[in-house]
C-alpha positions in Angstrom: 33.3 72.9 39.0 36.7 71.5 40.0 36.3 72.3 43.7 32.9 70.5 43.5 34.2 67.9 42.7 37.0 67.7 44.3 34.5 67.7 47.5 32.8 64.6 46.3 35.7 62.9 45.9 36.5 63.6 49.6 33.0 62.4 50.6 33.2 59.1 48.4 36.7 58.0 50.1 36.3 59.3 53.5 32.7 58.5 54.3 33.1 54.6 53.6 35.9 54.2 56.7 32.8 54.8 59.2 32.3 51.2 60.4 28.8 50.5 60.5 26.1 48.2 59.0 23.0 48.4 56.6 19.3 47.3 56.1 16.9 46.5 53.3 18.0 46.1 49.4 21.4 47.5 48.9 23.4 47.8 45.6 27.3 48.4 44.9 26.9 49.5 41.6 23.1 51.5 42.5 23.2 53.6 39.1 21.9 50.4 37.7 18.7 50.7 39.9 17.4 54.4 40.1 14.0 53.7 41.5 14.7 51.5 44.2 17.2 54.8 45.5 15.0 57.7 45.2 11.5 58.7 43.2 12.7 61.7 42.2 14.8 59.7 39.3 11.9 58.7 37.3 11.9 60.6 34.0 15.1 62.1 34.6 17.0 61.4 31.5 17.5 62.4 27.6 15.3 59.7 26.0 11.7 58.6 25.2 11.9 55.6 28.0 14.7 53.9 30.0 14.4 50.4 30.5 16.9 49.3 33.6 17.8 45.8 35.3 20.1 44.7 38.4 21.4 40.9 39.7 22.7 40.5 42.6 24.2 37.6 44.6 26.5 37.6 48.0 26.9 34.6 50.4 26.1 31.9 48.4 29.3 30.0 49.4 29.2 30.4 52.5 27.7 27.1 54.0 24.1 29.1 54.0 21.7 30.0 51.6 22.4 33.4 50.8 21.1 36.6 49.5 19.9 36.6 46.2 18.2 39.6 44.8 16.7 41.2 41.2 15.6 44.2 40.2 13.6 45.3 37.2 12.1 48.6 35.9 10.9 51.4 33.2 10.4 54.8 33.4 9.6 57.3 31.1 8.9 61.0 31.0 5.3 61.3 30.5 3.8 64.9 29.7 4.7 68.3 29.6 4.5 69.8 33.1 2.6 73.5 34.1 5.7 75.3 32.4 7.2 74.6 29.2 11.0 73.2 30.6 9.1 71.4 33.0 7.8 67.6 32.4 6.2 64.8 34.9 7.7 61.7 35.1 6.6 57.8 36.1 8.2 54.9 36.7 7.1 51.1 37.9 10.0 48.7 39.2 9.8 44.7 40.3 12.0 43.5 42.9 12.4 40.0 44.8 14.7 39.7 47.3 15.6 36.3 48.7 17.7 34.8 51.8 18.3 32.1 53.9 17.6 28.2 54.2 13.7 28.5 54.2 13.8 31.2 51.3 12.6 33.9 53.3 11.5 36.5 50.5 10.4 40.1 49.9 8.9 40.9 46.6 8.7 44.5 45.7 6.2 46.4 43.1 6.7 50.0 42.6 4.9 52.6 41.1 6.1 56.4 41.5 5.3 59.4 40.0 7.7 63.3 39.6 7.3 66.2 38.8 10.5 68.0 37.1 11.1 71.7 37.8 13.6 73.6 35.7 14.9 76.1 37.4 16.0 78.1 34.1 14.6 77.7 30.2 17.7 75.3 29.1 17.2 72.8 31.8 20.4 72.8 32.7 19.4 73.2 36.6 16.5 71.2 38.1 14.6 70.2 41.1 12.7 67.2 41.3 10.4 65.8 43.4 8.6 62.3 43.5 6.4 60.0 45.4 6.5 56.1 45.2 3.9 53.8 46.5 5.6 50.2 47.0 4.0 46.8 47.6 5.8 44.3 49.3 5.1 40.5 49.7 6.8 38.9 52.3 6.8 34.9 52.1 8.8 31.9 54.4 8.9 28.6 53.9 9.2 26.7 57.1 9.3 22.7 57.2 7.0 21.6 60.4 9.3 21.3 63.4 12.0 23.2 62.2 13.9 25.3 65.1 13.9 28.6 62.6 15.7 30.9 65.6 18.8 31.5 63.7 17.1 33.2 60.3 18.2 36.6 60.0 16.5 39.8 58.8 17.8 43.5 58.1 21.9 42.6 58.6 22.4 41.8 62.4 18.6 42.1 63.2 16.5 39.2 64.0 12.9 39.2 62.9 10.3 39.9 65.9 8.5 37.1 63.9 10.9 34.2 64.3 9.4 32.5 67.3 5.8 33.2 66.5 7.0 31.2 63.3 8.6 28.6 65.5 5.6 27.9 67.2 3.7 27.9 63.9 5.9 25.0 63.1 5.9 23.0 65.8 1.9 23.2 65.2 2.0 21.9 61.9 1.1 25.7 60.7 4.4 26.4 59.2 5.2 26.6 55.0 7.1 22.9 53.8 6.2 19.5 54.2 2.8 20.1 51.7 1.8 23.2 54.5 1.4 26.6 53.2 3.9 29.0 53.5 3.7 31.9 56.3 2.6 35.1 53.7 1.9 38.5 54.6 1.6 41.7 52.3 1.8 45.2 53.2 2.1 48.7 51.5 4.5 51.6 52.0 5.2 55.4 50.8 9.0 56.3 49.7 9.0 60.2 49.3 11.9 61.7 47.6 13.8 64.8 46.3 16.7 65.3 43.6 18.9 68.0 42.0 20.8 68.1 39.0 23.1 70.5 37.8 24.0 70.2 33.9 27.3 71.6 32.2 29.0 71.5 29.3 31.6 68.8 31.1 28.8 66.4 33.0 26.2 66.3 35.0 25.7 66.0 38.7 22.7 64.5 40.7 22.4 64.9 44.5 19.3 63.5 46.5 17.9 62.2 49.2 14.6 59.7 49.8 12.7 58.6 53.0 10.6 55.1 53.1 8.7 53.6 56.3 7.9 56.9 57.6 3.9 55.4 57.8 5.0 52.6 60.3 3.2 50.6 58.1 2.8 46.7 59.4 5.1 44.5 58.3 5.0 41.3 60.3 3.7 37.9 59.8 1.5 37.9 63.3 0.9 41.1 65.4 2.9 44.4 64.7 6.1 44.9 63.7 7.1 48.5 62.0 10.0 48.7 59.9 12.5 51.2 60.6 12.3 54.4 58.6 15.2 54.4 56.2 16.8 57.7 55.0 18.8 57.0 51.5 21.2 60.0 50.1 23.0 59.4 47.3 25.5 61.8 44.8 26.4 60.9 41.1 28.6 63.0 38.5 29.3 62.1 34.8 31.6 63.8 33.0 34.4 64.3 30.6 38.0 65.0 31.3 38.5 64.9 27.5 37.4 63.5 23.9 38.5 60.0 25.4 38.5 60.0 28.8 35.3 60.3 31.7 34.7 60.5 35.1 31.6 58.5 37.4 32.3 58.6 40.9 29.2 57.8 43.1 28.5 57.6 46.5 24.9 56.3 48.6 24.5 56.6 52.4 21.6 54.4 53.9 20.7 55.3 57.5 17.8 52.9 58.9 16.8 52.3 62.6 20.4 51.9 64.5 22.3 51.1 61.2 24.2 53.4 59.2 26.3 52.2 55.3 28.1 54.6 53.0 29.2 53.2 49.4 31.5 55.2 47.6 33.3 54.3 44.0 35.1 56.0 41.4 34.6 54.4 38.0 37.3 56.3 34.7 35.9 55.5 31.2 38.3 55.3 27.8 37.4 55.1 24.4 39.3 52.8 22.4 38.6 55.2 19.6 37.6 59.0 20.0 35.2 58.9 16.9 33.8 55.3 17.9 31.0 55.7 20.7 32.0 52.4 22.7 33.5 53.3 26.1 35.1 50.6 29.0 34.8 51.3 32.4 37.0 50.3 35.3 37.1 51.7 39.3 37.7 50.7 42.7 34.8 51.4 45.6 34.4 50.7 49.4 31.6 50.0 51.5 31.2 50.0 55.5 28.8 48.2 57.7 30.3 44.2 56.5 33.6 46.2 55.5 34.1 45.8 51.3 36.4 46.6 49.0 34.8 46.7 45.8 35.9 46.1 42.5 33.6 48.0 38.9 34.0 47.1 35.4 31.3 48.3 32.8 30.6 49.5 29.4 28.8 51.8 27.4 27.9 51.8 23.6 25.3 54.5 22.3 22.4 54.5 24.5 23.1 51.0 26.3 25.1 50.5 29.7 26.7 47.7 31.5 28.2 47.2 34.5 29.8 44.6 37.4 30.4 44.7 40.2 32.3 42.6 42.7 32.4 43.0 46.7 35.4 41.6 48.9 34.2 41.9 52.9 37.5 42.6 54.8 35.2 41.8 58.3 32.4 40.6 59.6 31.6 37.4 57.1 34.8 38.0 55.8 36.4 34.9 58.6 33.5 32.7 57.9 33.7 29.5 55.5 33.0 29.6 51.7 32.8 32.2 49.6 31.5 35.5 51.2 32.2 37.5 48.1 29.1 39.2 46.0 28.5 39.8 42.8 26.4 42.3 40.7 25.6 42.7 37.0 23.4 45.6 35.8 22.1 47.1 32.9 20.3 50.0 31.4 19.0 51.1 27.9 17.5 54.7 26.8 15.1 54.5 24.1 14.2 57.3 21.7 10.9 57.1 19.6 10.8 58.9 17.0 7.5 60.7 15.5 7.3 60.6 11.6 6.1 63.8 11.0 3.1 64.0 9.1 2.9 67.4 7.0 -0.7 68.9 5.1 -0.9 67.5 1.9 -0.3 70.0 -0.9 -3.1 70.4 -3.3 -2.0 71.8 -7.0 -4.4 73.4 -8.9 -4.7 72.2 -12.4 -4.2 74.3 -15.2 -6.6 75.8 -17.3 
């Protein structure tokens, strides 16, 4: 187990020095926001239902509207699956993203479903596999005549869409002013797999998840396919002893031309060893914009908390304002419990 993780902890500082960039919704602290990652993470927990929520806020500062974006979701393990250790699991998530001057947003609704094979009778080793069907929403507001060239899309990419927008303006077609706003909607697949490996010190979760493969139609006027992304991702929680833990985590995104690796090590203490409330503290880095990334969380019982604050070291980094980001998440597991209901007991009177 040691040389495992010793391996991860090569992959989580090592991999983040690649200087590249990334595309679509991206988190720093992603344990916060298991199913916009990977499928194959719906049900996947000791619990009833777990009911999880992300912020996140960069560039705000910065002289330019900046990216805003919110996730929310449940998922819950639903039935028992063919065998008795395996189950099926479901999830549905809600996510708006939102950037730039004319508010140029994605909304996200997800559904997935998984199915959880336990490779042995404890569950202690299990494969998992999960499809996701995702709506998105894509909405711009554009004041008539407004010379949109410069609004960005997908990190350094600009939208195929802009000047058919442009033009769309300059008709008097354009969102602002009392006009609509441009709108278009389309669907997409995410297909991923996931396996975790339980022990008596922690648990560790390796996977990997593919969206866009479809070339489904994302643009506002004619055809424009996003690029497929390809999101893997490795997580380990464990104990070093009664007060101390480990979480270091690591996500690689590879979409189109762009490539981003995340890596952070978070070490949880408890104040008390007989008291369940735990603080959090770690250091990450990311590539693409170049980040050095400060973690803070929490944990008491079944309810987590966590921040997370990004520091570019390139790229906006030189720019005016602010270019820092900030993230808050949280996650509850819920248990319900089933009063049991025995036979009644009938006594016979005497006689």
């Amino acid at each position: 187990m040691i040389g495992k993780l010793k391996l991860l902890l090569l992959f989580i500082f090592v991999l983040p020095l690649v200087n590249a960039f990334g595309q679509d919704i991206h988190f720093t602290y992603f344990e916060f926001a298991p199913q916009s990652i990977n499928p194959a993470l719906n049900g996947l927990f000791a619990g009833s239902y777990r009911v999880s929520g992300m912020y996140r806020d960069q560039y705000q500062n910065s002289g330019v509207q900046g990216f805003s974006t919110i996730e929310a979701g449940i998922d819950v393990p639903v039935i028992r699956g063919i065998r008795k250790q395996d189950w099926v699991g479901a999830g549905f998530s809600f996510d708006r993203d939102s950037r730039g001057l004319y508010k140029f947003s994605d909304t996200y609704s997800r559904m997935g479903l998984t199915y959880h094979l336990s490779l042995d009778k404890n569950q202690t080793r299990i494969f998992s596999i999960g499809a996701q069907r995702t709506g998105v929403s894509r909405r711009i507001n554009v004041p008539t005549g407004t010379d949109i060239t410069n609004i960005l899309l997908n990190g350094n990419r600009t939208d195929p869409d802009i000047v058919r927008l442009q033009q769309s303006a300059a008709s008097g077609q354009g969102g602002g002013s009392g006009a609509p706003a441009v709108e278009k909607s389309y669907g997409d697949w995410v297909g991923g797999l996931s396996f975790t490996n339980r022990t008596k010190q922690g648990q560790l979760i390796l996977g990997a998840a593919f969206a866009h493969f479809l070339k489904e139609n994302a643009a506002f006027q004619n055809n424009y396919n996003v690029p497929m992304r390809i999101t893997a991702f490795a997580t380990y929680e464990g104990s070093i002893n009664r007060q101390m833990s480990i979480e270091p985590g690591l996500i690689i995104q590879s979409q189109g031309s762009g490539f981003e690796a995340s890596g952070h090590f978070v070490a949880g203490y408890k104040l008390k060893a007989e008291k369940p409330l735990v603080l959090k503290a770690g250091l990450g880095a990311r590539t693409g914009t170049v980040s050095a990334q400060v973690l803070l969380g929490a944990e008491y019982k079944s309810i987590k908390a966590g921040f997370a604050y990004d520091i570019p070291l390139s790229g906006y980094a030189n720019a005016s304002g602010v270019q820092n980001a900030i993230e808050f998440g949280v996650s509850y597991i819920g248990i319900i419990k089933k009063t049991p209901k025995p036979d009644p007991i009938i006594t016979c009177p005497r006689l």
